[in-house]
Every structure is written in C-alpha cells, then in structure tokens.
C-alpha positions as a Markdown table, in Angstrom:
| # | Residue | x | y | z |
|---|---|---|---|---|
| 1 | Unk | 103.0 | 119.3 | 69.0 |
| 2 | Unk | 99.8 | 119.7 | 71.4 |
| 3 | Unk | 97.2 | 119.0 | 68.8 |
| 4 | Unk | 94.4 | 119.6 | 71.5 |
| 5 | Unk | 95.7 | 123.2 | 71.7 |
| 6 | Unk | 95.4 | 124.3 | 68.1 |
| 7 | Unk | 92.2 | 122.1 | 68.0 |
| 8 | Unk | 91.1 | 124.6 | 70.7 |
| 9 | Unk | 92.8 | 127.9 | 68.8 |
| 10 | Unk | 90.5 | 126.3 | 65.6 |
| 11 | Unk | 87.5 | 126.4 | 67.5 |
| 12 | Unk | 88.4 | 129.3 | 68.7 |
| 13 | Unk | 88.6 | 130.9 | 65.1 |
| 14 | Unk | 85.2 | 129.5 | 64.3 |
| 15 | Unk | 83.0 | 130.6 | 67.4 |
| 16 | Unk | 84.8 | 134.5 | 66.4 |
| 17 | Unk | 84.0 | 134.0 | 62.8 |
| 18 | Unk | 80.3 | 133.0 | 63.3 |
| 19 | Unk | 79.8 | 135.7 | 66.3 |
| 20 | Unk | 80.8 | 138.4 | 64.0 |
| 21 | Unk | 80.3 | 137.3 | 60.8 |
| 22 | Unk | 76.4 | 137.1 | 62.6 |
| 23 | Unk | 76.5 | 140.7 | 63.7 |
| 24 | Unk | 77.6 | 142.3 | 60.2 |
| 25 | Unk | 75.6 | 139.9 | 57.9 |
| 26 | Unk | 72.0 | 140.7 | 60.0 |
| 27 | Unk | 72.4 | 143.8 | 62.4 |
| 28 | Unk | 74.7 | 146.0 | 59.6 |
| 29 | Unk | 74.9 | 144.5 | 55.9 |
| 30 | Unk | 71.1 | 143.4 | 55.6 |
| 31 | Unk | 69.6 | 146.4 | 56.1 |
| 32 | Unk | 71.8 | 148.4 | 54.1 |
| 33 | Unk | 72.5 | 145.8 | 51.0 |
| 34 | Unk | 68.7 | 146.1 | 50.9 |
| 35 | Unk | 68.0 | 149.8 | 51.3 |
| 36 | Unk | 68.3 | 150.5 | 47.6 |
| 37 | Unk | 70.2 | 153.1 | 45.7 |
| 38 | Unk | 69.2 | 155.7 | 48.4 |
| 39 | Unk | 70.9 | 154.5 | 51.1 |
| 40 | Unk | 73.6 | 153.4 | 49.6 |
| 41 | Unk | 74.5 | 157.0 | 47.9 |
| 42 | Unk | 74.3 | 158.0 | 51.6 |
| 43 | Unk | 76.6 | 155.4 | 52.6 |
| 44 | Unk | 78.8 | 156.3 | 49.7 |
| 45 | Unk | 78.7 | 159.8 | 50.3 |
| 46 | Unk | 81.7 | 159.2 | 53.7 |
| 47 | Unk | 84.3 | 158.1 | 51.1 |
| 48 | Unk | 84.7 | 162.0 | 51.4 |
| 49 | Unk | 86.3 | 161.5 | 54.1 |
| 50 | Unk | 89.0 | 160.2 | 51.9 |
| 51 | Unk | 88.3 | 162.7 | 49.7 |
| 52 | Unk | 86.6 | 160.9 | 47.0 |
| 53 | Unk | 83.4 | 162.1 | 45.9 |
| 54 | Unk | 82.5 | 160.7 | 42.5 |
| 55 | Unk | 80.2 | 157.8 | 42.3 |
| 56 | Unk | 78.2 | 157.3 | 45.9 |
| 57 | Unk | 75.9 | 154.7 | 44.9 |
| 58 | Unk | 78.4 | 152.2 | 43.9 |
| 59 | Unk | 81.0 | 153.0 | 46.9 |
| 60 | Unk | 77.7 | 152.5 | 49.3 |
| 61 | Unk | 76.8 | 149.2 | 47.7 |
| 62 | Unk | 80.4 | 147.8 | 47.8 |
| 63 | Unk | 80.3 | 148.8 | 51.3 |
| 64 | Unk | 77.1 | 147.2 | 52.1 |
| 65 | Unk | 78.3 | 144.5 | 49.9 |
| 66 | Unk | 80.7 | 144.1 | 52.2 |
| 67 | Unk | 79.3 | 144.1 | 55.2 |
| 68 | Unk | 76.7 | 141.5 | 54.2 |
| 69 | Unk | 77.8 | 139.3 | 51.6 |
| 70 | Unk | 81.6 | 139.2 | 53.0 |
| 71 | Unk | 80.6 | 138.4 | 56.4 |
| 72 | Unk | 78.7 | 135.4 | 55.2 |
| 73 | Unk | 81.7 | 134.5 | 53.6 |
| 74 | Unk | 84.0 | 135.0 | 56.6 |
| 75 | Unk | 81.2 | 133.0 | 58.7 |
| 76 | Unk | 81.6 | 130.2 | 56.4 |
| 77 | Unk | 85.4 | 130.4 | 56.0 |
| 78 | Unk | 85.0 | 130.8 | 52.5 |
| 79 | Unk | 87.1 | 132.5 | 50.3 |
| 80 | Unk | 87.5 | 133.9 | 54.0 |
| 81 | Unk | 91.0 | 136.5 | 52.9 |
| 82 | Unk | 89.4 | 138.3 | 49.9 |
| 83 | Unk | 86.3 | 138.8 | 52.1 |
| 84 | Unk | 88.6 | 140.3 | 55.1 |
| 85 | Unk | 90.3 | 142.4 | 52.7 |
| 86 | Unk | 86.5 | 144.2 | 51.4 |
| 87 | Unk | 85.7 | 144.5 | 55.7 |
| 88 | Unk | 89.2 | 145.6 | 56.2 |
| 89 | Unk | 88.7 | 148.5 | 53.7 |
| 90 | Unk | 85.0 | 149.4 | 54.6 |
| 91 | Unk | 86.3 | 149.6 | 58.1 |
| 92 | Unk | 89.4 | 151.9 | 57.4 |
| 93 | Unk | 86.6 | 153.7 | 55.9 |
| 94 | Unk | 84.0 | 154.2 | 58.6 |
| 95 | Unk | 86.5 | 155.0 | 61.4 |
| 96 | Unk | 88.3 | 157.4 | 58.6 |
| 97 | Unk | 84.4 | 159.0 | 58.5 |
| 98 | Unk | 84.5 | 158.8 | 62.4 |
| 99 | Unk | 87.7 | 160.8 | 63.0 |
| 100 | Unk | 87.2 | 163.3 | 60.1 |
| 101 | Unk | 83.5 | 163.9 | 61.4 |
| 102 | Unk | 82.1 | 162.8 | 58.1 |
| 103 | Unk | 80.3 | 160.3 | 59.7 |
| 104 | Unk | 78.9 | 161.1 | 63.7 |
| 105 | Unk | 80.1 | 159.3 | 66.4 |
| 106 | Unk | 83.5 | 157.9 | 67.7 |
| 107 | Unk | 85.8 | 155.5 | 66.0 |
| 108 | Unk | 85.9 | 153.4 | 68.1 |
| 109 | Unk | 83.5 | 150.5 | 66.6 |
| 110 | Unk | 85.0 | 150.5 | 63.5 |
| 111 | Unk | 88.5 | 150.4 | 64.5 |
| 112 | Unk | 87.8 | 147.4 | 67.3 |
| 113 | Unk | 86.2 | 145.3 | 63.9 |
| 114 | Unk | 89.0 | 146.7 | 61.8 |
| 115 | Unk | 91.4 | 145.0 | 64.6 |
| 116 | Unk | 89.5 | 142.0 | 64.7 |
| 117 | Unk | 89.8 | 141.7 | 61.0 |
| 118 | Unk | 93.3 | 142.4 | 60.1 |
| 119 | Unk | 93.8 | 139.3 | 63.5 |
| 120 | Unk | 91.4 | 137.0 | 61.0 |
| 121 | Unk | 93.3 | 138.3 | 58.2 |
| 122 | Unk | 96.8 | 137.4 | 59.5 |
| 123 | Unk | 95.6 | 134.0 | 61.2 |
| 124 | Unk | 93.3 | 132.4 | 59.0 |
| 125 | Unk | 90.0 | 130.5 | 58.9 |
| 126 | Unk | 91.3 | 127.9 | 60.7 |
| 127 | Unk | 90.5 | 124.4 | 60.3 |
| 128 | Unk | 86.7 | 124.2 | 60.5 |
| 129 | Unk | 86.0 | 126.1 | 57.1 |
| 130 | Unk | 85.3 | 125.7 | 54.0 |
| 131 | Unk | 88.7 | 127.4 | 52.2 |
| 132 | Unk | 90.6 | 124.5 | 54.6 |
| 133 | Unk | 88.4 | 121.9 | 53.3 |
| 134 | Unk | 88.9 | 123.0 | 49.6 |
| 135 | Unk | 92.8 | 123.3 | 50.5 |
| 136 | Unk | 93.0 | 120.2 | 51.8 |
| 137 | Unk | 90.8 | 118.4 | 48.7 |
| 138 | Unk | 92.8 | 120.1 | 46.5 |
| 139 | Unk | 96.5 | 120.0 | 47.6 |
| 140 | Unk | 99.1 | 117.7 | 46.1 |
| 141 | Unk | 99.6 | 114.5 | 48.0 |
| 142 | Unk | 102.8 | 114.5 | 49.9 |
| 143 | Unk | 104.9 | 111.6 | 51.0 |
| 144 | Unk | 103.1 | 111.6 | 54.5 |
| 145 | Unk | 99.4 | 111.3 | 53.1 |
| 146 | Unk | 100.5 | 108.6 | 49.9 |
C-alpha cells in the first residue's frame, strides 16, 4: 500500500474541510445564526418549497444552525457525519427553494455544496480530525497494535 498517497488524499480531505467549512461558518451561518427570530422565520419560510409551512422560526434556525455550527464541526472533523447529514438536508433544501422559485436565483450553489457534501459524507474526515483521533483512542486494541 502507497501510504504517501492516502497521506496526500488525507490532506486533501482537510484543506476541503477547512475551505468550506470557512465559507459556511463566516460568509453564510454567522450572519444568519445571529440575525434573530426574524431572519430566521424568513429562512424558514422556503421549507414551502417542500410544502411544509408550520413552524418558520425553528426550520430557519436549524438551518442557520446548520450552516454555522455544522460547518465548524465538519472544519474540525468532529462528529463530522451527523454534521454532513444537517448540510446535506439544508442543501436539499435551498436548491429545492431554487428550482421551485421559492427562493430567487439558480440552484446551482446549493446543489455544487450538496455534491460536495454527500463526497465528505461518503469519504470521511480523513485522518487529520478529531472523530479519527477519538476512533483511534477509543478502538479495541488488535493483535497488530498489542
């Protein structure tokens, strides 16, 4: 096995984890996570596009919820699936709101992060993170490592 190659594929995983876990934590998430129970019944309000319409507020703060707090974690590689899982969904949502016209604009954004997330999803942190640090602290010894 090259181990220089998935050393590379590792960092790799990293530098895309910070880069966009970056991007959603302080150009999207912040400034919605913090824009109060206003903006986040206006955020809430484009899960009509999947034709639910009770409770705004709290679908707009899970989804700003999301964008922030789950890209930290993704950043960090910390509980880094369950945090894909919220982006996955807030995505699905936004380009949903794109196609339907609920929200303006094209899909397109949404469904290139929704790509890049299900690839995150189905890969992994990698090796540089926190959840592979925790794994590895926590795993059984095997016959190899005793």
């Amino acid at each position: 096995m090259n181990t220089s190659r998935w050393s590379s594929v590792d960092a790799a995983l990293l530098i895309l984890r910070i880069g966009i876990g970056i991007s959603f934590v302080f150009v999207y998430g912040y400034e919605k996570l913090f824009g109060g129970p206003e903006k986040w019944m206006g955020l809430g309000q484009n899960m009509s596009a999947l034709g639910i319409t009770f409770w705004p507020t709290f679908w707009g703060f899970m989804g700003s919820f999301a964008e922030f707090a789950g890209a930290l974690f993704v950043m960090l590689g910390l509980l880094t699936r369950p945090a894909l899982g919220l982006l996955i969904i807030t995505m699905v949502v936004a380009a949903t709101g794109h196609i339907t016209g609920t929200i303006s604009g094209g899909p397109w954004h949404a469904t290139e992060m929704l790509t890049v997330f299900v690839v995150l999803l189905l890969t992994g942190p990698g090796r540089y993170s926190i959840d592979a640090m925790l794994e590895k602290k926590f795993s059984a010894p095997t016959k190899e490592t005793v």
